[in-house]
C-alpha positions as CSV (number, residue, x, y, z in Angstrom):
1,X,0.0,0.0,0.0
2,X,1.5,3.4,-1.0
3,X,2.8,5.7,1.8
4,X,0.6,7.9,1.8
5,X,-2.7,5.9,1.9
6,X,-3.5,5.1,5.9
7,X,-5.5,1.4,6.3
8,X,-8.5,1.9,9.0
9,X,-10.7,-1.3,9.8
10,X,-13.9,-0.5,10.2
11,X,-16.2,-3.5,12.0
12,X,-19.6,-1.8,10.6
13,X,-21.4,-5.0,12.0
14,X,-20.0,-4.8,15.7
15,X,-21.6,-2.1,17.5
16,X,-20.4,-0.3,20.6
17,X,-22.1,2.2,23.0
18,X,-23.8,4.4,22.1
19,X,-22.6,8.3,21.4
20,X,-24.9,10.3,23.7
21,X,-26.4,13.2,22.0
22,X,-25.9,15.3,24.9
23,X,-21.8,15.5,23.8
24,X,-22.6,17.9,21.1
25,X,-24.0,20.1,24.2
26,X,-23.4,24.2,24.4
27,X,-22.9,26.2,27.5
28,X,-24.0,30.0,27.6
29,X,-22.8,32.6,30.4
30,X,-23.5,35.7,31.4
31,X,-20.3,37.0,30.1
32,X,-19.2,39.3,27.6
33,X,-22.1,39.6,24.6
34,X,-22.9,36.1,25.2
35,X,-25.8,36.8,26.6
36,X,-26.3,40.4,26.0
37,X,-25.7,41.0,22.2
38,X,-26.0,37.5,21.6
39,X,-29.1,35.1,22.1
40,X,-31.4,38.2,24.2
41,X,-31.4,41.4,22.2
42,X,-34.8,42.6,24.3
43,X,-38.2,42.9,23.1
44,X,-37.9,46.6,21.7
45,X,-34.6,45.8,19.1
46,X,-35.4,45.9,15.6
47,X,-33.6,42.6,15.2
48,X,-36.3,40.2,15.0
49,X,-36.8,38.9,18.3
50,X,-39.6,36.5,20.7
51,X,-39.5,38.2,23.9
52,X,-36.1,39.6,23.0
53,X,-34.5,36.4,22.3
54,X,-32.9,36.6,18.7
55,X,-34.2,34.4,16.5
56,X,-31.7,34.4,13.7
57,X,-29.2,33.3,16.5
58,X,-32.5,30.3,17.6
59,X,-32.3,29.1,13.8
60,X,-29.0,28.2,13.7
61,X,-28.3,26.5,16.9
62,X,-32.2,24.4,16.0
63,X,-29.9,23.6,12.7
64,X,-27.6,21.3,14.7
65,X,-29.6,19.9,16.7
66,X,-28.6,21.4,19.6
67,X,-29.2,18.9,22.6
68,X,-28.8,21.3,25.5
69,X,-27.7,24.3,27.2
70,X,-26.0,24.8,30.2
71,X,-26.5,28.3,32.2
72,X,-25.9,30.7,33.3
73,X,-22.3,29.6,34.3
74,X,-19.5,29.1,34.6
75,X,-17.8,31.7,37.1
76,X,-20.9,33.5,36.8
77,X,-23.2,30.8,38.3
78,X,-21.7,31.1,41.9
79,X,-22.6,34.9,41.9
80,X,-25.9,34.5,40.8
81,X,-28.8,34.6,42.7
82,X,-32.0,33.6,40.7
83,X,-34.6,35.2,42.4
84,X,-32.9,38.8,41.2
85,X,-33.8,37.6,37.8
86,X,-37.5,36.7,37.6
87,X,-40.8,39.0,38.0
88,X,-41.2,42.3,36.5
89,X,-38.4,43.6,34.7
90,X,-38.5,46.9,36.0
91,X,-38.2,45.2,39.5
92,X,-35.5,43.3,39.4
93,X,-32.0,44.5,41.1
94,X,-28.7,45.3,39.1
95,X,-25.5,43.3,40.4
96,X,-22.3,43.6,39.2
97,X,-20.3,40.7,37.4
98,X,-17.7,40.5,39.4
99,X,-15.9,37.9,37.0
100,X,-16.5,39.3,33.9
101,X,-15.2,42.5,33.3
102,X,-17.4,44.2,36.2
103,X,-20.2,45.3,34.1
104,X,-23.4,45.9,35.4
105,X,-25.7,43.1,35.0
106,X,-29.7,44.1,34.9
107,X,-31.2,40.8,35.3
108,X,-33.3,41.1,32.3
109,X,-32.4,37.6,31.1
110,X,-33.5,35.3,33.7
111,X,-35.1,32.0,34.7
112,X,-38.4,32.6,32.6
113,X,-36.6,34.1,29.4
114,X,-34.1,30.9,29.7
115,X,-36.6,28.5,29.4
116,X,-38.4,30.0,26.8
117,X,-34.6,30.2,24.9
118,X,-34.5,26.3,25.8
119,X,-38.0,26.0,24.2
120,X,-37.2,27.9,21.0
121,X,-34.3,26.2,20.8
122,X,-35.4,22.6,21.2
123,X,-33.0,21.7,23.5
124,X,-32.7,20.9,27.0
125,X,-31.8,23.2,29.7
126,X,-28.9,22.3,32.2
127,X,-29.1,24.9,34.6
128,X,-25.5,25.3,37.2
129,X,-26.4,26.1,40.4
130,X,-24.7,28.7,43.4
131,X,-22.8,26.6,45.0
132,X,-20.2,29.2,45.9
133,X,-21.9,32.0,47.5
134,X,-25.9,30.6,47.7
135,X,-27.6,28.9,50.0
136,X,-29.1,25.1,49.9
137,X,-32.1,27.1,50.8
138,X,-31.6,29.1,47.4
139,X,-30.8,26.2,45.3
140,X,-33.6,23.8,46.6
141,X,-36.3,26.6,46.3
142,X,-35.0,27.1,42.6
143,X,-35.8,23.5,41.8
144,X,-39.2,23.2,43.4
145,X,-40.2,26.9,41.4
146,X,-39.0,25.2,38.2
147,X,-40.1,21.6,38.1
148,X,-42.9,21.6,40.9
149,X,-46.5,21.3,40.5
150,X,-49.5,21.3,42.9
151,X,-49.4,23.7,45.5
152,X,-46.0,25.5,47.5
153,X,-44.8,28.9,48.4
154,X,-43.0,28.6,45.0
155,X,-45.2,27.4,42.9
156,X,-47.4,30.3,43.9
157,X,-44.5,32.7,42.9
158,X,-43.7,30.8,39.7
159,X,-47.5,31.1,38.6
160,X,-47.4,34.8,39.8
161,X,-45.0,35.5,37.3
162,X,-46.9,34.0,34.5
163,X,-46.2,30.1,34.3
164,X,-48.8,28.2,35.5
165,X,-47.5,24.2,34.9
166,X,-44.1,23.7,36.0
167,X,-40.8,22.9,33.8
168,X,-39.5,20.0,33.1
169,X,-35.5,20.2,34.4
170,X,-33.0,17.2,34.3
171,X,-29.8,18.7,34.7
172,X,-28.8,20.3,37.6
173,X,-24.9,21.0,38.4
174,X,-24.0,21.2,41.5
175,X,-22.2,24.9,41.5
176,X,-19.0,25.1,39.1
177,X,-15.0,24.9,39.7
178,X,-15.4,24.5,43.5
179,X,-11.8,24.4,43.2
180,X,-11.2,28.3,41.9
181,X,-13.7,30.8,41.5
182,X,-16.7,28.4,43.0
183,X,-15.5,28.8,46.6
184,X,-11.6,28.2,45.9
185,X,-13.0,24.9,48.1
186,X,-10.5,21.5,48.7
187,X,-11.8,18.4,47.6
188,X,-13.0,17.4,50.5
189,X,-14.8,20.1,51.7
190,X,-16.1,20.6,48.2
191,X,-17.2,16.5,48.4
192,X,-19.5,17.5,51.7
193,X,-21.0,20.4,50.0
194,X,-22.0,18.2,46.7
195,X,-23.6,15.7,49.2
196,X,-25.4,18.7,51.5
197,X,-27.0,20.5,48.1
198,X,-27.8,17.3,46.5
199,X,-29.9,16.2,49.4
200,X,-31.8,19.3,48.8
201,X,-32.2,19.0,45.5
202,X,-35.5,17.2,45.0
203,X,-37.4,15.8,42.2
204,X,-40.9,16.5,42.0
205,X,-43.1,13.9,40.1
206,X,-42.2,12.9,37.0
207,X,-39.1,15.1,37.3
208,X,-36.1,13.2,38.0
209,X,-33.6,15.4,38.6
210,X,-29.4,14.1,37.2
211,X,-27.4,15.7,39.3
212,X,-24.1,16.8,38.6
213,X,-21.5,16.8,40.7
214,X,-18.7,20.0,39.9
215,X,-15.3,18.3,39.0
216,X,-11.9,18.5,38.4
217,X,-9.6,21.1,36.3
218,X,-7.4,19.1,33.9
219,X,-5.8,16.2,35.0
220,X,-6.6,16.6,38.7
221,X,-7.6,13.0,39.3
222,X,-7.7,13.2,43.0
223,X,-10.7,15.1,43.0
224,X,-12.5,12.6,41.2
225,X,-11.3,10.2,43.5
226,X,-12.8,12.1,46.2
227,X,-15.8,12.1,44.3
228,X,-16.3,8.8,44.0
229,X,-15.1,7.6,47.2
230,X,-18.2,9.7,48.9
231,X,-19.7,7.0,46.6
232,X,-18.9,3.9,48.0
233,X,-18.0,0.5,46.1
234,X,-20.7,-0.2,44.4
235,X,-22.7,2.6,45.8
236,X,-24.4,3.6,42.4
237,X,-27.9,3.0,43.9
238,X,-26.9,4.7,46.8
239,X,-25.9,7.8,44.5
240,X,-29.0,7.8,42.1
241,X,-31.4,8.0,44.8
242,X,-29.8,10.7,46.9
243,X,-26.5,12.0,45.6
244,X,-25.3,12.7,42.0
245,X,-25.0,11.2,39.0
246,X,-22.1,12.5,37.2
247,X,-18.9,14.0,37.5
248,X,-17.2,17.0,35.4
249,X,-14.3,18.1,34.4
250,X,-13.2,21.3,32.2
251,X,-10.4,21.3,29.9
252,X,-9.5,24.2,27.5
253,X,-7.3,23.7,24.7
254,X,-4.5,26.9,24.6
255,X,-1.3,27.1,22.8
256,X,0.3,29.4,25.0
257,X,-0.1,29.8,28.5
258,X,-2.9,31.4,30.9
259,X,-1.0,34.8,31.1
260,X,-0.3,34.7,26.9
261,X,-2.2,32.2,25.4
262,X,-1.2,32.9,21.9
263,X,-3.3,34.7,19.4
264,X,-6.6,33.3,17.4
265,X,-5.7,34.2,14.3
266,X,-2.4,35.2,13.4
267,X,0.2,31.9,14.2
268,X,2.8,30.0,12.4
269,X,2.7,26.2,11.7
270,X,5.2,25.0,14.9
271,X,2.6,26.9,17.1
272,X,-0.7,25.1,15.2
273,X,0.8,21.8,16.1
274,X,1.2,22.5,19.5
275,X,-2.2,23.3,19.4
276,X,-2.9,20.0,18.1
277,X,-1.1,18.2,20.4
278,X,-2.8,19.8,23.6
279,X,-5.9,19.0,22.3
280,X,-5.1,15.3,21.4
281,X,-4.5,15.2,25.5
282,X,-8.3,15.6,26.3
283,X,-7.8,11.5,25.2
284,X,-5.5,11.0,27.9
285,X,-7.7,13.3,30.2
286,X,-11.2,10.9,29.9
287,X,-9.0,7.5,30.2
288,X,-7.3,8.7,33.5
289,X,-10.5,10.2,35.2
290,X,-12.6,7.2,33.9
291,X,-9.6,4.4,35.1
292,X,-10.2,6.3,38.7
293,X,-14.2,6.0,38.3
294,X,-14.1,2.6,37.1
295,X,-12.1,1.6,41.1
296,X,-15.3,2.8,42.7
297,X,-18.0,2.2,40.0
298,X,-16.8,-0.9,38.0
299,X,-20.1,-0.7,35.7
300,X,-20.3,2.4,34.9
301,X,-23.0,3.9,36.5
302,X,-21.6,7.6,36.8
303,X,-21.4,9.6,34.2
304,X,-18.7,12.0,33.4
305,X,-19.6,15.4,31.8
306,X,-17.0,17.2,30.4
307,X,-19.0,20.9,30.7
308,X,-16.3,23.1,29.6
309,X,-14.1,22.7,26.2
310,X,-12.8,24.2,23.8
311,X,-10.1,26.6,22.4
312,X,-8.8,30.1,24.5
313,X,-7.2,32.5,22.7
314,X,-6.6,36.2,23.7
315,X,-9.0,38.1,22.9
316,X,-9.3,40.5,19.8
317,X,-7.7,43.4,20.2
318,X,-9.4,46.3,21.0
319,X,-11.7,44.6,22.6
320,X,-12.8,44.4,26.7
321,X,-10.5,41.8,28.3
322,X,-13.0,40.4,30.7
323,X,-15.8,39.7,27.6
324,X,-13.3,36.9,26.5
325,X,-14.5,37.5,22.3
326,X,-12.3,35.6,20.0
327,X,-11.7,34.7,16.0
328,X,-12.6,31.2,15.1
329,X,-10.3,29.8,12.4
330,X,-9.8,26.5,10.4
331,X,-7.5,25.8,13.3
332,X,-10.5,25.6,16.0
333,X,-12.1,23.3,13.7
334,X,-9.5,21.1,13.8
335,X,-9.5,21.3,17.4
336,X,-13.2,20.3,17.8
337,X,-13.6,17.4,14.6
338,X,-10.3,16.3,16.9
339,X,-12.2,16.3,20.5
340,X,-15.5,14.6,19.2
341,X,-13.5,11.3,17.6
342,X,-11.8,10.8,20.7
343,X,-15.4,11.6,22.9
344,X,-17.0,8.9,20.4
345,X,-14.3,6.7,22.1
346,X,-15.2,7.4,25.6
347,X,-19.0,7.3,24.5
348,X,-19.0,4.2,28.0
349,X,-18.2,6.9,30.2
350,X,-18.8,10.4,29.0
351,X,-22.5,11.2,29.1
352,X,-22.5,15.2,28.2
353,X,-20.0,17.8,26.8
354,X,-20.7,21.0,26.5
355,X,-18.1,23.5,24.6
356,X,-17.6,27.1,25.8
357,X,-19.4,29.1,24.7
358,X,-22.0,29.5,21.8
359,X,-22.4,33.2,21.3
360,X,-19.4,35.3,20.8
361,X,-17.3,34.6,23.7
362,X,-13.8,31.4,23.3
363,X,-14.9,28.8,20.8
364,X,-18.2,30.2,19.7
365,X,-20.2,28.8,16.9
366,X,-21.7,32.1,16.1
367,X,-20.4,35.5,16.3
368,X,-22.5,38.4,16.6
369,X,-21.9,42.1,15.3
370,X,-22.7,44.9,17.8
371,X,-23.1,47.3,15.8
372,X,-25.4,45.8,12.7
373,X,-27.6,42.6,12.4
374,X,-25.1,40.5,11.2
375,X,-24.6,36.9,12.0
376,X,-21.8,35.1,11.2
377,X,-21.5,31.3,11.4
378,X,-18.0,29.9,12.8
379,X,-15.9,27.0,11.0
380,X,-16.7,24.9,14.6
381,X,-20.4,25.9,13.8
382,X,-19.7,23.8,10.6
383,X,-18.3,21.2,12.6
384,X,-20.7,20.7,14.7
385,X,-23.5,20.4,11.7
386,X,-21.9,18.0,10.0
387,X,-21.2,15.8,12.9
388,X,-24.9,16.2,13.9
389,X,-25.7,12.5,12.3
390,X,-23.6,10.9,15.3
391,X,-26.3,12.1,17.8
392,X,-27.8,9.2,19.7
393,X,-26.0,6.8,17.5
394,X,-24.0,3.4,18.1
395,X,-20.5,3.8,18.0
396,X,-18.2,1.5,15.7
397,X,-14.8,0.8,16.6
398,X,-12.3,2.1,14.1
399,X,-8.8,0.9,14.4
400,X,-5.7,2.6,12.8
401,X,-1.9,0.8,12.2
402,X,0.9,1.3,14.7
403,X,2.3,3.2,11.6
404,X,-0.1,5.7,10.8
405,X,1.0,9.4,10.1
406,X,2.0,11.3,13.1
407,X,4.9,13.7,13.9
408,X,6.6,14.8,16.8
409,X,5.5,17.9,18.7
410,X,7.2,19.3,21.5
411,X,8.4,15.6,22.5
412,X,5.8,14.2,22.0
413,X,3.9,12.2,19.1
414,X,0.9,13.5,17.1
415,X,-1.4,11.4,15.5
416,X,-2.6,13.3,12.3
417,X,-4.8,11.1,11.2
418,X,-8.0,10.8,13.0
419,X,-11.2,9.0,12.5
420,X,-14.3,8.0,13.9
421,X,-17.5,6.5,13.2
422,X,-20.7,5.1,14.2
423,X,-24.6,3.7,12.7
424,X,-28.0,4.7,13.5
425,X,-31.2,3.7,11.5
426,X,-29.8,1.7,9.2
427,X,-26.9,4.5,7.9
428,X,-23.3,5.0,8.4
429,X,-21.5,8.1,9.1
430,X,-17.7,8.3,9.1
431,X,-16.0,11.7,10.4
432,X,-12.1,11.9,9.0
433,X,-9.4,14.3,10.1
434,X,-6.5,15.3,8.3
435,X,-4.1,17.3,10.9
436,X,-1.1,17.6,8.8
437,X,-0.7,21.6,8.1
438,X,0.7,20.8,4.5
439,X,0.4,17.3,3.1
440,X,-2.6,15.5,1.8
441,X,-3.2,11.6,3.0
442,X,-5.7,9.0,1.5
443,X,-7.5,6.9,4.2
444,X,-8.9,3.5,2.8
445,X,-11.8,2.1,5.3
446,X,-11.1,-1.4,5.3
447,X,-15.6,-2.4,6.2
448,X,-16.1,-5.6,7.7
449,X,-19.4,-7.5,8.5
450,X,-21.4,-4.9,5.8
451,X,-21.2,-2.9,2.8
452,X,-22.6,0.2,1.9
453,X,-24.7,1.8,-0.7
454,X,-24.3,5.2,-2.1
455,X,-22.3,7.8,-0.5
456,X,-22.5,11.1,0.3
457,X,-19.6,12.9,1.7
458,X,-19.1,16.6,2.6
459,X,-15.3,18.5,3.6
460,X,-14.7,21.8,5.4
461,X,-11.2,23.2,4.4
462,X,-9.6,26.3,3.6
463,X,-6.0,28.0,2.1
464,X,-5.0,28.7,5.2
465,X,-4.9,27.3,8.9
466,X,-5.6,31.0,10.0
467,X,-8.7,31.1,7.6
468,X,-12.1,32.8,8.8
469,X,-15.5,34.1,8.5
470,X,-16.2,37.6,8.7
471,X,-19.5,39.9,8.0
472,X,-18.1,40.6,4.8
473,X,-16.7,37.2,4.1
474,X,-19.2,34.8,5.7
475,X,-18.5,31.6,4.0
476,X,-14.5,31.8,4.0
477,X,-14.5,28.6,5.6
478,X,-17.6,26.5,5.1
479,X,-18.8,23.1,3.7
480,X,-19.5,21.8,0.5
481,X,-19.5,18.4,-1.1
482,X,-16.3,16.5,-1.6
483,X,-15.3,14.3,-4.6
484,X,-12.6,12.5,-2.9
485,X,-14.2,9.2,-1.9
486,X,-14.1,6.5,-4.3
487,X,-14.9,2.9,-3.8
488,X,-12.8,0.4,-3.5
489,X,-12.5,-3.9,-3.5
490,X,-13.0,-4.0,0.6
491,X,-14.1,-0.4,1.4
492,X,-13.9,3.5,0.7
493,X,-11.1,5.3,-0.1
494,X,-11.0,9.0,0.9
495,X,-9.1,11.9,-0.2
496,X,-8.6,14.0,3.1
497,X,-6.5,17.2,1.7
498,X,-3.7,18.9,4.4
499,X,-5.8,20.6,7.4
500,X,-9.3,19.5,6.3
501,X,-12.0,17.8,7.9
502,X,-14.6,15.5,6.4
503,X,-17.9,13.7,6.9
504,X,-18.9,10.4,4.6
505,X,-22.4,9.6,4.7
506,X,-23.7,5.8,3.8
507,X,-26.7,3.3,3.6
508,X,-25.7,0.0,5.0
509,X,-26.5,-2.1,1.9
């Protein structure tokens, strides 16, 4: 087999588990024009709007199926108190964001105006509770005005405000980064607090709440294990009666380091595979927090949720430090087709991902201009769309030689080659990653147990790794369909250019 063509058995007859939809999750903060400027533009703009909530921005997201939304932090969420943010608008208090940039914050977008977002949207609403500066009072309250019906001091209030039959609410996090700007909190300490609010945390009738226990910052494996010792061997029923459900973690992919994390746009190739090669690591991140999980819960039971991913860049210049806006290039891309293969892997362990953030703040799928009604759509929008088909789908194992492409990056190796793939209703999708910054690679898929029919096959490239979409150049980096894929005696054979990422589409035949 020539050099430059990469073997990848595919066993499209052996299925494994299945890919959650809830990976291909979002996360929205009040932070920067996330928020503001982003999904609520208030009822009196002359962007079109329902009850202020843009509905350009609602069309999109509904376009890739968006599964859920987490909200309203992040940092934010252990400052925020919810009842500031419900009743009359006109009523409700100003606070200061702290965390982000020290802005004033009105309270205009709230509970109600969330779950209506949610219910435009489609998607399911994972709200973060304050863990950090709240009360179990506060957060138990928030659940029964939310999710309770019959009679109660807060269902009255809920139905005062305008919403007579309760919400349905599944995902509830147990505050956010106990260890920094959630309470700057050890381990254990943080461990008693998850159990205190979780006790607290009720479901009310057909509402059963998944709690979700706020984890560890990168490879910090002995907070997990604090986690799940609370647990017990073999204290999964234990845990989904009364305690949590699922663990997090947060891992952001940055070039640089937290004081100069390198710039968005404007970086040479050495620094692109660095890039890479920190976010090939989220692989070894899930194996090492799952290997502790699986000590204390052999079969699984926990989930882990990894509610913070994605790339961090500084931000634009000329633009306010603490509102965390960023370009989105062919690199990001790269960065997410990259994360999704390996969580197809983990797709036994990890239950929800949710990338930071959606709107115009770190990896955002859509960016937003201030000052016009533009809306532009990110090449890790793209991503996300054409990926859409794994949603809810059984994964298939693809395995790669010993020998396939890679280079070495900072001492380390890089695979660039990458592939995943998985079936659902009789289909096939196959999601291919070509890292290398310069040379082209073919990959031939080597099916076993099953054939396929027809294919359709879509690729998202550009000229340039620094490549982006703009106002006035919208569609600098976007899809379209790809020729590359011919058929071959045992398979497919696919032409993957250098830095491109693409999606092939088949019926089993």
């Amino acid at each position: 087999m020539p050099h430059n063509v990469v073997p990848a058995v595919v066993n499209v007859d052996l299925t494994g588990p299945r890919i959650n939809r809830h990976i291909y999750g979002h996360f929205a903060e009040h932070l920067g024009r996330c928020i503001y400027g982003g999904f609520y533009v208030g009822e009196d703009s002359d962007i079109p709007n329902e009850g202020g909530i843009r509905l350009d921005v609602v069309e999109a997201l509904r376009a890739l199926d968006i599964p859920n939304l987490r909200w309203p932090g992040g940092c934010f969420a252990d400052e925020y108190h919810w009842k500031d943010g419900i009743g009359p608008k006109a009523d409700r208090p100003v606070m200061v964001n702290t965390h982000w940039g020290g802005v004033e914050e009105n309270n205009h977008f709230g509970t109600h105006e969330f779950m209506a977002l949610c219910e435009l949207l489609g998607a399911e609403p994972y709200i973060a509770g304050n863990v950090g500066s709240g009360t179990v009072r506060e957060m138990s309250e928030w659940v029964e005005y939310l999710t309770r019906d019959g009679d109660s001091p807060m269902v009255r209030l809920r139905k005062a405000n305008g919403r007579e039959e309760p919400w349905k609410v599944k995902y509830w996090g147990l505050g956010n980064e106990a260890w920094g700007c959630g309470g700057n909190m050890t381990a254990e300490h943080y461990a008693n607090e998850a159990r205190r609010y979780a006790v607290y945390s009720r479901s009310y009738g057909d509402n059963k709440l998944y709690k979700i226990a706020a984890g560890a910052s990168d490879f910090d494996y002995h907070w997990t294990e604090t986690l799940m010792k609370q647990l017990g061997h073999l204290g999964c029923q234990r845990a989904n009666n009364s305690m949590y459900q699922a663990v997090s973690v947060h891992y952001y992919t940055i070039e640089g380091t937290w004081a100069d994390k390198g710039a968005a746009t404007e970086f040479d190739t050495d620094q692109y595979y660095t890039t890479m090669r920190k976010a090939a690591r989220v692989d070894e991140l899930l194996t090492g927090h799952a290997n502790v999980m699986d000590c204390y819960d052999p079969t699984g039971e926990i989930g882990i949720v990894l509610d913070e991913w994605g790339t961090w860049w500084n931000v634009e210049p000329g633009t306010n430090p603490g509102f965390l806006y960023q370009q989105n290039t062919m690199r990001d891309a790269l960065v997410a087709s990259l994360h999704f293969d390996v969580f197809h892997r983990h797709a036994d362990r990890l239950v929800m991902a949710n990338i930071a953030q959606t709107v115009n703040v770190l990896q955002a799928m859509i960016l937003t201009d201030p000052d016009s009604k533009a809306l532009v759509l990110t090449p890790t929008y793209h991503v996300f769309a054409m990926n859409k088909g794994h949603q809810d789908a059984d994964s298939l194992r693809v395995d790669l030689p010993e020998g396939a492409p890679g280079r070495d990056v900072d001492g380390e190796e890089l695979r660039t080659v990458s592939v995943s793939a998985s079936r659902k209703d009789g289909r096939v999708l196959f999601s291919l990653s070509n890292l290398d910054a310069e040379a082209a690679v073919e990959v031939e898929l080597d099916l076993r147990g099953g054939a396929v029919g027809e294919t359709a096959s879509r690729i998202l490239t550009a000229e340039a790794l620094g490549a982006h979409n703009t106002p006035e150049t919208p569609e600098a980096v976007a899809p379209r369909e790809h020729e590359g894929v011919t058929r071959t005696e045992r398979g497919l054979r696919v032409h993957l250019p250098a830095h491109s990422f693409v999606t092939v589409e088949a019926p089993l035949a």
